[in-house]
Every structure is written in structure tokens, then in C-alpha cells.
C-alpha positions in Angstrom: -1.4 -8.5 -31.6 0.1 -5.1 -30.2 3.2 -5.7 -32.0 1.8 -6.5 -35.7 -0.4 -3.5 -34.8 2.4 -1.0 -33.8 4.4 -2.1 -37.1 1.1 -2.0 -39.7 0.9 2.1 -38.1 4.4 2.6 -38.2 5.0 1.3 -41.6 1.6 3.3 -43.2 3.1 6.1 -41.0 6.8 6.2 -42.6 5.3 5.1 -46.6 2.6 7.5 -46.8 4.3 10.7 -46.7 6.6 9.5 -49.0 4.3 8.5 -51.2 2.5 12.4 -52.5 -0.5 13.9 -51.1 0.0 17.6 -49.5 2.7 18.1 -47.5 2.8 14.8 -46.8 0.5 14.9 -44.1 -2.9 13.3 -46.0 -3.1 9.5 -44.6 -6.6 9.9 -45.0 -6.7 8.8 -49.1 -7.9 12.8 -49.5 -6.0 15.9 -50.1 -2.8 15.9 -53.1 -2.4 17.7 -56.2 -3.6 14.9 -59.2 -2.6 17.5 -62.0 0.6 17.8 -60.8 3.4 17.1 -63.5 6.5 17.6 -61.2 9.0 14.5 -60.8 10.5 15.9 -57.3 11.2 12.9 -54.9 11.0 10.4 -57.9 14.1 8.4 -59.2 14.2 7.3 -62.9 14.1 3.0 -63.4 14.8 1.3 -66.5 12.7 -1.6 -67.5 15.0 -3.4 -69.7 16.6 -6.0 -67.5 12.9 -6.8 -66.7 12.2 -7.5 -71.0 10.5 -4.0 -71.6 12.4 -1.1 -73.4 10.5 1.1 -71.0 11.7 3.8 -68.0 9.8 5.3 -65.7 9.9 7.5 -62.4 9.3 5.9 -59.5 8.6 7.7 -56.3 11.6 7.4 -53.3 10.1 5.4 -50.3 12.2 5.0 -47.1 11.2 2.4 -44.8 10.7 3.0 -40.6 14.7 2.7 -40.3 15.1 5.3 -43.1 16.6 2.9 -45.7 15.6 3.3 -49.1 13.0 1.0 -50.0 14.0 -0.4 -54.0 11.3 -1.3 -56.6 10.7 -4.7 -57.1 9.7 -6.7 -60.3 7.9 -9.7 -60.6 7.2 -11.0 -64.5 8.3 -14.4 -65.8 9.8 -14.1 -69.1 7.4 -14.4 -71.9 4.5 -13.3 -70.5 2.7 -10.1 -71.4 2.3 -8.7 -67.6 4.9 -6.7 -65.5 4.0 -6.4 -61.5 5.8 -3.4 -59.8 5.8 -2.7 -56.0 7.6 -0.7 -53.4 6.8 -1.7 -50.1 3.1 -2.9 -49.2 1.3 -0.2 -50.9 2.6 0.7 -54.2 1.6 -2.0 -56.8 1.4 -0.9 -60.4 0.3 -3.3 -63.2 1.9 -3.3 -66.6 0.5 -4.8 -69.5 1.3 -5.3 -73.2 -1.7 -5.1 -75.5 0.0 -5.1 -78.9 -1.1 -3.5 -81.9 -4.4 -2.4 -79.9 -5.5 1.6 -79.3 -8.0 3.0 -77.3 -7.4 1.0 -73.8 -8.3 3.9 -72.0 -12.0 4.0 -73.7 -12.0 0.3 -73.3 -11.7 0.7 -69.8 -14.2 3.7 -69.3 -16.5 1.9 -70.8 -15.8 -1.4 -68.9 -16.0 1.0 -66.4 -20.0 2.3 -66.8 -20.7 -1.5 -67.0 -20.3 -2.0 -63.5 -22.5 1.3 -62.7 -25.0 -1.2 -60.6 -22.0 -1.7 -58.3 -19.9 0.9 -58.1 -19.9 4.6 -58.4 -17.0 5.6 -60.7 -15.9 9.5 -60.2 -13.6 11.0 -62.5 -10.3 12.7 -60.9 -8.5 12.8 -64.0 -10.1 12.4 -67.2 -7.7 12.2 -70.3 -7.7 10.4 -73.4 -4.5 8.3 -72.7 -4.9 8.7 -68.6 -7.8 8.2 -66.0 -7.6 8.4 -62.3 -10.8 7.6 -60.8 -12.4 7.1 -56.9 -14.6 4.2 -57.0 -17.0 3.5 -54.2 -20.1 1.4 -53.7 -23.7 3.0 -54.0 -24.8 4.1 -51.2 -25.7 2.2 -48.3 -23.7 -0.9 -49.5 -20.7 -0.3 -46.6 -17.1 -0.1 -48.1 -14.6 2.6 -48.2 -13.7 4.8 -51.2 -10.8 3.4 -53.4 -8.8 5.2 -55.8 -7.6 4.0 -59.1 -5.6 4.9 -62.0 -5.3 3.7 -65.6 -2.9 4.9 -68.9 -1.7 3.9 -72.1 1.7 4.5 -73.4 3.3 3.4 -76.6 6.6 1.6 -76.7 8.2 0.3 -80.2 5.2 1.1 -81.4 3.6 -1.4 -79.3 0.5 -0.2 -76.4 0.9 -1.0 -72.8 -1.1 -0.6 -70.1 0.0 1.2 -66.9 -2.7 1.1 -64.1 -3.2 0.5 -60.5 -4.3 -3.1 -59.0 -7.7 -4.0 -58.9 -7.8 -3.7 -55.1 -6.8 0.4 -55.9 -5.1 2.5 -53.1 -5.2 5.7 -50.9 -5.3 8.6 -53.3 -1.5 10.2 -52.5 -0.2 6.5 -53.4 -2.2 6.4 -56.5 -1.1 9.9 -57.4 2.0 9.1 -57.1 1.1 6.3 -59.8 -0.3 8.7 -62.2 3.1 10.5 -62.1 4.9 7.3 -62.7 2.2 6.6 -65.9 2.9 10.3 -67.3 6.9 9.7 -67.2 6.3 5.8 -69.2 8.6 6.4 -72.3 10.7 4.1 -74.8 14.1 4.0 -72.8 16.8 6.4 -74.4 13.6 8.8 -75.9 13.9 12.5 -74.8 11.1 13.2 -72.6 7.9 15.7 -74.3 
């Protein structure tokens, strides 16, 4: 019991500076810059080998030895979802709604739906990108998640970029709005 405990610390310990938040010293889910636009500590991926024409920036993770921790992609071929995670933490969805626009305001207002359960603060509030701390009302127990949610258009085609429904500690998911903000057709020259 020790043990899995020592490596559950060590691994939070060693991902979560890695992963944004300020100075890397924010383990608590606070703290972080959400506007931030720079792409420092984040390594460029192409998509294409997974079926998208997509690349996006990916923060670098190191694990406890200091050994790079690589992206991996789980999709089965023909299917309109994407699952990408680094380590235990980072898991960002990607999905491919077609000819459909305005996911984002889908979403928000999918969003004030569940008002009787959860209380949905804005972090980042753009048309084609939300980043939201989602909690339950008060007195119902819980801790604070965060979550994020984008649209991007590829071949002229929407997809989704968002965290998993579970959410994440707010430097992990900031790192995921960086990743959502780089999303761009693979060869295009970045705005």
C-alpha cells in the first residue's frame, strides 16, 4: 500500500510541473496563466498516421526517471473519435462532427442544462474555445474540476477538441487549451 502510494506522489509530483501552471509549482489545480498563447515546452505531432490531417502541440512530459513520456493514440479506423494521452493525466478527446458549426454554443448550452447539478464558471470564454471549473452546488461534497472544450476546422470539416468528461487539475487542462489553440490542417501556416 506504501509502495503504490509513494509511486501515485511521485508520478503526480514529476507530471505536474511539466504539465503548465506557474512556475511549475501549482499541484493544487489553482494558479497558471489560461490566456497564455506561448508554445514553450510543447513539441509539434502530426495526426495523419492516426487518419486525421491534423497537427497539434503537445506539451513535453518526462516521467520519474526523466525519460520522455510520448503521446499515445487510441482510434480504430473508421470511427469518428480520436483519444490522446500522455501519461495518467493528460487525456484529450477528439471528435469529428462534419458539416456541423456552433459546437462550442452547443456545448454552453448543454452546459446551463445541468445548472441543478453543477456550477459551471467561465475561465475562458470564446466563441471557438471554453475552459470552464465545474463544481457541485454547494454542500453536495466533490472537488472542483476543470474542463476545456474547442472547435477547429479541418478540410473544411468541424472537430471537436476537449478534455474527458472526468476533467483535470487546471495546469493540465491549460496545457490542453494550448494544444486546442495550435489544432490546424497539417502543412497550413499557423495565424
Amino acid at each position: 500500500m506504501k509502495q503504490n502510494f509513494f509511486w501515485i506522489a511521485a508520478l503526480t509530483i514529476a507530471f505536474v510541473p511539466s504539465c503548465g501552471g506557474e512556475n511549475g509549482d501549482s499541484t493544487d489545480g489553482e494558479g497558471g496563466d489560461t490566456l497564455d498563447t506561448s508554445f514553450a515546452g510543447m513539441s509539434e505531432m502530426s495526426l495523419k498516421e492516426n487518419g486525421l490531417n491534423m497537427t497539434i502541440m503537445l506539451p513535453e512530459v518526462a516521467s520519474p526517471t526523466g525519460a520522455s513520456v510520448e503521446p499515445q493514440v487510441d482510434h480504430e479506423d473508421g470511427d469518428y473519435m480520436w483519444d490522446l494521452y500522455i501519461g495518467q493525466h493528460f487525456h484529450l478527446v477528439i471528435e469529428d462532427f462534419g458539416k456541423e458549426k456552433d459546437k462550442v454554443a452547443d456545448e454552453k448550452k448543454r452546459l446551463a442544462d445541468l445548472n441543478g447539478i453543477f456550477v459551471v464558471e467561465y475561465i475562458l470564454d470564446e466563441p471557438a474555445l471554453i475552459m470552464y471549473k465545474r463544481t457541485l452546488h454547494e454542500g453536495q461534497g466533490g472537488k472542483p474540476t476543470y474542463h476545456c472544450y474547442g472547435q477547429t476546422k479541418v478540410d473544411g470539416y468541424t472537430y471537436i477538441l476537449r478534455s474527458h468528461e472526468d476533467g483535470g487539475l487546471k495546469p493540465i487542462i491549460e496545457d490542453m487549451v494550448k494544444t486546442i489553440r495550435s489544432a490546424k490542417q497539417a502543412g497550413a501556416v499557423a495565424a
